[in-house]
Each structure stands twice: as C-alpha cells, then as structure tokens.
N, C-alpha and C positions, 0 to 999 in steps of 0.2 A: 557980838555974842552969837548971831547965827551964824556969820562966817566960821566961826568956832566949831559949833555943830555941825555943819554941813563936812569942815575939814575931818570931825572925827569920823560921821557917818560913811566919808572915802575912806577913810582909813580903815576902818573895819571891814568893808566890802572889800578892801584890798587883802586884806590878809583874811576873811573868811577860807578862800581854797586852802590857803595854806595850814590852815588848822582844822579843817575838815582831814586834810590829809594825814595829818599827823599821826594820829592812830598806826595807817597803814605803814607810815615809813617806819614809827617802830617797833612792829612786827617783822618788817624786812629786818632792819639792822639787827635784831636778836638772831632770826635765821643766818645771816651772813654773818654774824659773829661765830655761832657755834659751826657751820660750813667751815670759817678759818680755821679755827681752835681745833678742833676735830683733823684738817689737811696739816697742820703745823705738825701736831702730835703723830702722825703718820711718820713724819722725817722727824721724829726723835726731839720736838720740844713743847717741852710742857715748861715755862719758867718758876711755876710756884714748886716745881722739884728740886731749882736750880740746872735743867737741861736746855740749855739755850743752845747748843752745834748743831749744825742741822747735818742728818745721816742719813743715808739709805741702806744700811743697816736693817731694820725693822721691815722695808720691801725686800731686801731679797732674800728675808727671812720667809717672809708670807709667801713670794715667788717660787720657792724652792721646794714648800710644802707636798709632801705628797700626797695629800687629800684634796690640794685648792683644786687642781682639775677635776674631779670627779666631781667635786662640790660643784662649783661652775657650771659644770656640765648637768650637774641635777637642777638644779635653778634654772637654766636656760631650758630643759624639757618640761621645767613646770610652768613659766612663764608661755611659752611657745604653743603648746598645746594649749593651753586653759584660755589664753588669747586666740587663737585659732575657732576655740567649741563657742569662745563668748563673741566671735565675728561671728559664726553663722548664727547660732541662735540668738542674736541680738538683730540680724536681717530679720529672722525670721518671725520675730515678737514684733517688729516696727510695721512690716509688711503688716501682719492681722491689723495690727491698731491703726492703720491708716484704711484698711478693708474695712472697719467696723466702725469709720471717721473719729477714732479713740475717743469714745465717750467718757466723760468723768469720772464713771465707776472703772472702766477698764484700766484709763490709766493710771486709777488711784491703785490698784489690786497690782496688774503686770506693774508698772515702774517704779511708781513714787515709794510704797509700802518696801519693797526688798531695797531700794536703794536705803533708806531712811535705818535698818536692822544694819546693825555692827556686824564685823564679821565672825567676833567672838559670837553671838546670840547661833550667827549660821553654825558655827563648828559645835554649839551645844545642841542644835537641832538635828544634825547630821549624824552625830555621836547618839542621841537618842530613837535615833532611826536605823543606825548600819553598822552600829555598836556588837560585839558578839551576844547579849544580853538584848537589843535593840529590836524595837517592832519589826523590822522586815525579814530578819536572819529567822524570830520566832516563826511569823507569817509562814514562810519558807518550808521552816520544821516541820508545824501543822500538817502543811501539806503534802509532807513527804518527797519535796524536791531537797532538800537537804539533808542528813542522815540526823544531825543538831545545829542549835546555833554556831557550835565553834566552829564548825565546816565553813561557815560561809569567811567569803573574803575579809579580813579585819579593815576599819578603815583607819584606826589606829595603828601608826609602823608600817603601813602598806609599803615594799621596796617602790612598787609602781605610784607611788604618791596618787592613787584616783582618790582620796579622799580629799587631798588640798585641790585636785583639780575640782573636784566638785565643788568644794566650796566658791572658788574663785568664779565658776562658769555660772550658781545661781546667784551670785554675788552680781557677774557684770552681764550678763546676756541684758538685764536692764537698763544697766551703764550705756551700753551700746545704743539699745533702742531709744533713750534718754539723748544720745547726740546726735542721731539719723532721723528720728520720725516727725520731724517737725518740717526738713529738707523733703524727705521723700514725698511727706503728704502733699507741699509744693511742687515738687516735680510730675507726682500723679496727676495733679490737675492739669495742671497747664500742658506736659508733654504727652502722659500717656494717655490720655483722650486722646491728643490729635493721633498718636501712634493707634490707639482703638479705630478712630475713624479710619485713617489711612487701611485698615484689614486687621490688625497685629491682634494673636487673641492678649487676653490677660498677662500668661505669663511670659508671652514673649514681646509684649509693652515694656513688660516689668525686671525682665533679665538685660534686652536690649534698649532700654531708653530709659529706665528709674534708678535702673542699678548702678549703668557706669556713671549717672549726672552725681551718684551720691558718692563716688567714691573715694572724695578728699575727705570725705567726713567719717567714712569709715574707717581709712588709715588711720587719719588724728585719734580715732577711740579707739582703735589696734594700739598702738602705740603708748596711749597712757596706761592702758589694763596691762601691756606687758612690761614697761617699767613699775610700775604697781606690784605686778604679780611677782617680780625679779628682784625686788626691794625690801617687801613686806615680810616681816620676819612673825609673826605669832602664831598665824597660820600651820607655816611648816614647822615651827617649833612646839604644838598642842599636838600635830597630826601625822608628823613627819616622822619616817626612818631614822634608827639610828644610826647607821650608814650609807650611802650618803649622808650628810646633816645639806642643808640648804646653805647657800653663802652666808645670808643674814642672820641665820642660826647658828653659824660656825664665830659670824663678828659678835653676837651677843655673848658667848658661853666665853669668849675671848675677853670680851669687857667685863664679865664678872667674873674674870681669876682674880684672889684675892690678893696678888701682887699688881700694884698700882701702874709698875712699869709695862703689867704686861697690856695697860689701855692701848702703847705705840703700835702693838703687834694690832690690833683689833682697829683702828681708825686705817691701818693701810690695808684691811680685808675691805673697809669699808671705802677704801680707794678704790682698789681693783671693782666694787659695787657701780662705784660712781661712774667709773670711765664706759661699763654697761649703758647704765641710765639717762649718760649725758650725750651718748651715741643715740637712742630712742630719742631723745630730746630734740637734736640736731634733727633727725630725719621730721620732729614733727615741725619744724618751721621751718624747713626745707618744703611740706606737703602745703604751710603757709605761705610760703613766701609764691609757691607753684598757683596757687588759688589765686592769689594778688597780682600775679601776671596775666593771669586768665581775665580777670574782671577788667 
C-alpha cells in the first residue's frame, strides 16, 4: 500500500510541470492556429468555402494595389517616428526616475498608471484635449492665439497623423522607461560612480558610460513599440486620415466587406503586415542573441 502511494505521489510530481503548462501551450496552439488559418486564406484557402487550391492570385492582387504603397509608407512614418519620440522620451523619463532613485509614487504616476490605460481611454483623452471643441484649441481662442477652435490643427484626420503619433509616444515613452530603468539604475551604480570619481560630470557619466551599457535594452523596446505601432490598427483607424488609411486599417475595412471572399484579399494585406513585423522580430533576437555573446 505505501509502495502504491509513494508510486502515485511520483507520478504526479512527474506530470505537475506538465499541467502547470498546459494553460500556456493552449493559448499558443489557438494563436498558431489562427496565424495558419489566416496565412492559408492569404493563398486562396478557406475549406469551409470548399477553396482548397492554393493561389497567389489574392497577392498580387494586394501587390499591385495602388494605394498599398502609400499605405505602407504611412504606417512605416507612423511606427518610425512615434518609436523614435517614444526612445527619447522613454531615455529621458528612466534617467529622472533613476535621478530621483524612482520612488513608489514616481513610478506609480510616470510608468505603471499610463502603462495600465488602454489606448482607446488615451485617444478619448486626446480627442477631449485637441479635439476642435477640446480644451486646448478653446484655451488657445481665450487667448487670442487662434482666431477659433476650428483654426487649430484637428487631431482627428490629421494627413500628418500627430494625433496617432501622440497617442503612441504617451502610450510608450513609459514602455520604454519600464524596460531600461531597472538596467540603467544598475549601471549608475556601479559604472557611473566610478566614471564620477574618474572626473566625468553627470551628464557625460551618463551619455558616455550609462547610455551605450543600456543600449541592447533600448533597441529591444525600439523594436516592440514599432512593431506595435506598425501593427495596431484602432488607433489609426479612430484618428487617422482618410487617405492614406494605415496598413492595418486598410486589412480591417478589407475583412469587413460583406463578401466573404473578400477575407483572401485582407489576410494577404495582413501578409505583407507580417513580413514588416517579423523583420523587427528578427532584429530583436538578433540584439538577443548579440547580448548572449556578450555575457
């Protein structure tokens, strides 16, 4: 009888991990189902239509498009930019809260609070700020730096999309801070002291000896905000111009035509997405795999 127990008590320690895991592998296998499902229908096969041949047809339908470059090309200015303002200003939020040793209110206020707000909440906060009816355009009027609210820049339709860029830059400038200021504030310690002692003042500790020890960590959150930002369709599609449309706004309007065939056209927009996304992807285990040489 104890032998018994004891065989069962191994037996469930044996398969504990493997049902601890379970959860997660069937969350992957949903995602990889629909990743297939989705790359199938791109080449023309959905079986529950009875389309089983696979075609390229439907690419170079979408390749031939005379709007996919411009589109593309709006998507990559939005991504680019808004990545770009969300590296600096995410340096620059991590630097204070490592100056200010990011005490628990600071980091609850700068990171954790906007990380935690959706991005819908930001674009209703934005829209009630920059809106032509919006506090700042009024502000503005008040004070006779605008003739009216309609004067000022809309942020809705802007051709220059600063409205999505906005969104995206108070969205991740924390992002950022959130994956550097843990690194940095190690690296202030230990490096830039002795760079302090050696002469160096503050900010040339902190340019020359904080900034480049951090800067596998900065690509890697480069990296996710602008596949993020190159991906994420609600945003441009609340705030965005009518023309350009964003990529991801051009694959959603494509998956809700009311003809069923036309989801093929719409999964190979959302091709042409991935081959973006999975390029950032690459570069970011490439900036891993450079890390893991290093160490």
């Amino acid at each position: 009888m104890a032998h018994d127990a004891l065989a069962l008590r191994r037996a469930r320690r044996a398969l504990a991990p493997y049902l601890l895991l379970a959860p997660a592998l069937v969350l992957v296998a949903v995602f990889l189902f629909g990743v297939v499902n989705g790359l199938l229908q791109g080449f023309g096969i959905m079986p529950f239509l009875g389309m089983t041949t696979f075609t390229l047809d439907y690419w170079a339908q979408v390749l031939t498009r005379p709007d996919l470059v411009e589109s593309v090309g709006f998507s990559l200015y939005l991504a680019l930019v808004s990545s770009l303002m969300a590296l600096l200003g995410g340096i620059g939020l991590a630097a204070a809260l490592v100056a200010v040793r990011q005490t628990r209110l600071a980091a609850l206020i700068d990171v954790q609070i906007p990380l935690m707000c959706a991005h819908i909440l930001v674009v209703l906060f934005m829209v009630s700020l920059f809106a032509g009816s919006g506090l700042v355009p009024r502000i503005l009027s008040g004070l006779g730096l605008v003739q009216g609210p309609a004067d000022f820049p809309s942020i809705v339709g802007a051709p220059s999309g600063w409205g999505i860029i906005a969104v995206y830059v108070w969205k991740e400038v924390p992002f950022v801070a959130f994956c550097t200021v843990t690194l940095m504030d190690h690296v202030s310690d230990r490096f830039g002291e002795a760079a302090a002692t050696a002469g160096a003042s503050p900010v040339r500790a902190f340019l020359s000896v904080t900034l480049p020890l951090c800067r596998g960590a900065l690509a890697k959150a480069f990296l996710v905000v602008f596949a993020f930002a190159f991906g994420a369709y609600e945003v441009p599609f609340l705030l965005g111009p009518t023309l350009p449309k964003a990529l991801p706004v051009l694959a959603y309007l494509e998956f809700q035509n009311p003809d069923i065939l036309n989801r093929c056209v719409a999964m190979a927009l959302n091709g042409v997405m991935a081959v973006v996304t999975s390029a950032a992807a690459i570069g970011y285990f490439a900036v891993l795999k450079r890390e893991g040489r290093a160490r």
